[in-house]
C-alpha positions in Angstrom: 0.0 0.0 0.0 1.9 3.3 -0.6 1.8 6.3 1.2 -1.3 8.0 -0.3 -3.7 5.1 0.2 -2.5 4.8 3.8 -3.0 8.7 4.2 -7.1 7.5 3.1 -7.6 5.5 5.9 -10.1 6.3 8.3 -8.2 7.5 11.2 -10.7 6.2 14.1 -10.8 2.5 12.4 -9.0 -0.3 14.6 -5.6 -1.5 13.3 -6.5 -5.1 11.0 -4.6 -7.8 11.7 -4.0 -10.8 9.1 -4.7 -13.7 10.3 -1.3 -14.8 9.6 0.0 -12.5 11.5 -2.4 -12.8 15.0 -0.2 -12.9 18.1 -1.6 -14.3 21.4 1.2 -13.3 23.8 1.8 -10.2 22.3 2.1 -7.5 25.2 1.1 -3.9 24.3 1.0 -0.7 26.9 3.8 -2.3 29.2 5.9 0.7 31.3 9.2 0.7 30.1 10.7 0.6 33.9 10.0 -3.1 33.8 10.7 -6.2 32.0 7.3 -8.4 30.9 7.5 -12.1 31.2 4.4 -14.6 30.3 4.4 -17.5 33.3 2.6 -20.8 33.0 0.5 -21.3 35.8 1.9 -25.1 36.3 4.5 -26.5 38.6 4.1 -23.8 40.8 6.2 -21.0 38.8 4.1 -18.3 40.0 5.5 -18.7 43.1 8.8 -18.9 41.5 8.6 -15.7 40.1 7.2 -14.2 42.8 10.2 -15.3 45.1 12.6 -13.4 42.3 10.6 -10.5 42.6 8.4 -10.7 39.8 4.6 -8.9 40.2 1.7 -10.5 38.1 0.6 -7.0 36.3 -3.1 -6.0 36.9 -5.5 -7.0 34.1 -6.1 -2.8 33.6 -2.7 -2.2 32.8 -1.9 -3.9 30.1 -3.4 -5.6 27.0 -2.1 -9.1 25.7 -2.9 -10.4 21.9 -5.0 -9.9 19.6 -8.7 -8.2 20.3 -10.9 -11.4 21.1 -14.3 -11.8 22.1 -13.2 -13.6 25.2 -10.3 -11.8 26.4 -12.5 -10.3 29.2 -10.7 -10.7 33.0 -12.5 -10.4 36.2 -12.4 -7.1 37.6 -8.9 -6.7 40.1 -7.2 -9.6 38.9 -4.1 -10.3 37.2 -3.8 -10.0 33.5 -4.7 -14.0 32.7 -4.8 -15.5 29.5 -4.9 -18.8 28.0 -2.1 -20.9 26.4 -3.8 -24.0 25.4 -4.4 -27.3 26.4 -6.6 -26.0 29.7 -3.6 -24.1 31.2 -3.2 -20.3 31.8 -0.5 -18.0 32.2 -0.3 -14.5 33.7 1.4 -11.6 32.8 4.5 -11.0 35.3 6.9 -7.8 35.4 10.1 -6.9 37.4 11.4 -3.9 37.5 14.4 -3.7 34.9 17.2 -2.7 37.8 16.3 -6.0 39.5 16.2 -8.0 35.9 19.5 -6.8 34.6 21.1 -7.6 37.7 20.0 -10.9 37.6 21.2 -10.5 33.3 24.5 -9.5 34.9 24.4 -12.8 37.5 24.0 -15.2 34.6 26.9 -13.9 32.9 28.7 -14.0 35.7 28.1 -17.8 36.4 28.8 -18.4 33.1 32.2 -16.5 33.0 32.8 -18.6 36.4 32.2 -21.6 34.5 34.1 -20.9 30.9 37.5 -19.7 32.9 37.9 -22.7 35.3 37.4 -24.7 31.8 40.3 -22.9 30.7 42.3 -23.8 33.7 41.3 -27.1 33.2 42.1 -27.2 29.7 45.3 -25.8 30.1 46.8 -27.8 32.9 47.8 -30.8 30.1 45.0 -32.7 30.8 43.1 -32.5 28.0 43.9 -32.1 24.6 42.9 -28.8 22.4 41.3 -26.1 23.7 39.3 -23.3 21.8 36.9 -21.1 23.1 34.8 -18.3 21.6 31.6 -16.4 21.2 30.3 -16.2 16.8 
């Protein structure tokens, strides 16, 4: 479509969405302070989460997917949707301090892990060693 025909477009009409194209977990309207995880509700991550810091977001405050007929939530809850197969999943947030620290955590185990490999490697034990990051 080039610019002129978009320029016709009613202004008030709803964005379409080709069917293609529909995305049930998208998240739209999140605060850019936080970082926006979908959480199965099985095997008890909420709790997980919750432990970690994570906050199931209000069901006001954001919008996930597509528009459906039956994206309705109860009024207070957390923003729930379903994932198939009878199971649901909420929308969780952290703020993004707490996330990249935990980011910066991961790396650090990981850097933990890759150097004493190196030792290892470069005691005569093993044979080659390359490492690297493409």
């Amino acid at each position: 479509m080039s610019e002129k025909e978009l320029s016709k477009v009613p202004s008030g009409r709803p964005q379409r969405t080709p069917v293609g194209q529909r995305n049930i977990l998208t998240v739209k309207g999140k605060d850019p302070s936080y970082e926006y995880r979908i959480v199965n509700d099985t095997d008890d991550r909420i709790a997980q989460y919750k432990e970690a810091g994570y906050e199931i977001v209000p069901d006001s405050a954001v919008s996930v997917g597509d528009k459906r007929v039956n994206a309705a939530g109860a009024v207070g809850s957390g923003k729930q949707i379903s994932v198939g197969q009878g199971t649901k999943a909420y929308v969780m947030r952290i703020p993004k301090d707490w996330y990249n620290e935990d980011q910066a955590a991961k790396l650090a185990q990981v850097a933990a892990v890759e150097q004493a490999t190196r030792e290892k490697a470069l005691d005569g034990t093993y044979g080659e060693f390359k490492l690297s990051r493409d």
